[in-house]
C-alpha positions in Angstrom: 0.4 -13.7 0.7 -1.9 -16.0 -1.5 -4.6 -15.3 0.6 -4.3 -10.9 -0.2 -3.6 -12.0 -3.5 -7.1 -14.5 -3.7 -9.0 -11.8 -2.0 -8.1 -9.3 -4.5 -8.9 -11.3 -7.6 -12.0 -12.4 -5.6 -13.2 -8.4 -4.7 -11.5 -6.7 -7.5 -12.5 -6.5 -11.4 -8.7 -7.3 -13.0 -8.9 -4.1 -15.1 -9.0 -2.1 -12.0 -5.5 -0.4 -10.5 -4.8 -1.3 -6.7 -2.5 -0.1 -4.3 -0.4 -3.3 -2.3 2.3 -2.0 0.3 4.9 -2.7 1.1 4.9 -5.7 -0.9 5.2 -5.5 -4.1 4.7 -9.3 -5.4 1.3 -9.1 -4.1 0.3 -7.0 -7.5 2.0 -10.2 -9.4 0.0 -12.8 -7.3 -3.2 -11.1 -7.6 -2.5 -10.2 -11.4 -3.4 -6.9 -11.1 -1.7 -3.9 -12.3 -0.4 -1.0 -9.4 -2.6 2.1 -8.9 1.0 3.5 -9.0 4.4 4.0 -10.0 5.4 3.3 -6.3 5.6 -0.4 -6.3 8.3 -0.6 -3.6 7.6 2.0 -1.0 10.4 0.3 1.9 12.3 3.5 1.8 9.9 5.8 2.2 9.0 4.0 5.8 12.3 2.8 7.5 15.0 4.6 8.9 15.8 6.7 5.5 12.4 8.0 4.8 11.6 11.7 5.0 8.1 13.5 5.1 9.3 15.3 2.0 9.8 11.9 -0.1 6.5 10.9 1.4 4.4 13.8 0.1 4.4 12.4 -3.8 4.1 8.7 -3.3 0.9 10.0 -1.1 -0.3 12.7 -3.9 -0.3 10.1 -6.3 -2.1 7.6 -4.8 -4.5 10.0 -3.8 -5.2 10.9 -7.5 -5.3 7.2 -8.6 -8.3 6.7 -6.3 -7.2 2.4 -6.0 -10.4 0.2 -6.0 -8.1 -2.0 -3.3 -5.6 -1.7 -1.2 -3.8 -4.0 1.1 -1.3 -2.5 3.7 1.0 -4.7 6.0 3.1 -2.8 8.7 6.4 -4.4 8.2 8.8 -4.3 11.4 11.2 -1.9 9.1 8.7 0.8 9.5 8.8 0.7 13.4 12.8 1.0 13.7 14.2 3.8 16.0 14.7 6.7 13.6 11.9 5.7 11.1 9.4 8.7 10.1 5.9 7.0 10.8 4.5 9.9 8.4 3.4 7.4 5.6 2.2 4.5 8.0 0.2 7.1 10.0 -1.2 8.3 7.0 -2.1 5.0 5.4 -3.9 3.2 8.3 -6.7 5.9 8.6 -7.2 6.2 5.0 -7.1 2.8 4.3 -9.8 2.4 7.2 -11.5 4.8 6.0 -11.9 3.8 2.3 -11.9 0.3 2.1 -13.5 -2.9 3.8 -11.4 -4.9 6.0 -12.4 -8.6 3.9 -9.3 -10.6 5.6 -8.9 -11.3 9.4 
């Protein structure tokens, strides 16, 4: 994690909201503020997540426009029963918007 958290402070201006999934002390490492109110977003990728729960957290941070983001699949998100509605959604947006800077 200190290396997201470098690389942000590095690539990112400290006034500028990001968006760190799925976690959340990332945002207190790199000392930036969330692009969000979705800090926490475990529950809308295990087994309990629903594509209706997913739709706002998605909304939003479509609206808030991040100038970073960091997303790390977490083995939760790939348990039997888990919607993959959010993870399928963030990888190609993610690759789409932002520079891969960390290996």
């Amino acid at each position: 994690m200190p290396e997201f958290a470098a690389a942000s402070r590095s690539h990112v201006i400290r006034t500028a909201r990001v968006r760190f999934w799925p976690e959340p002390e990332l945002l207190f490492y790199a000392q930036r503020v969330s692009a969000t109110r979705y800090i926490f977003l475990f529950p809308l990728s295990g087994p309990t997540g629903t594509r209706a729960k997913n739709k706002s957290p998605r909304d939003e941070i479509q609206r808030a426009a991040p100038a970073a983001a960091v997303f790390v699949p977490n083995d939760l998100f790939f348990k039997p029963g888990s919607d993959q509605y959010f993870t399928d959604w963030s990888c190609p947006t993610c690759s789409k918007i932002f520079i891969r800077t960390l290996g």
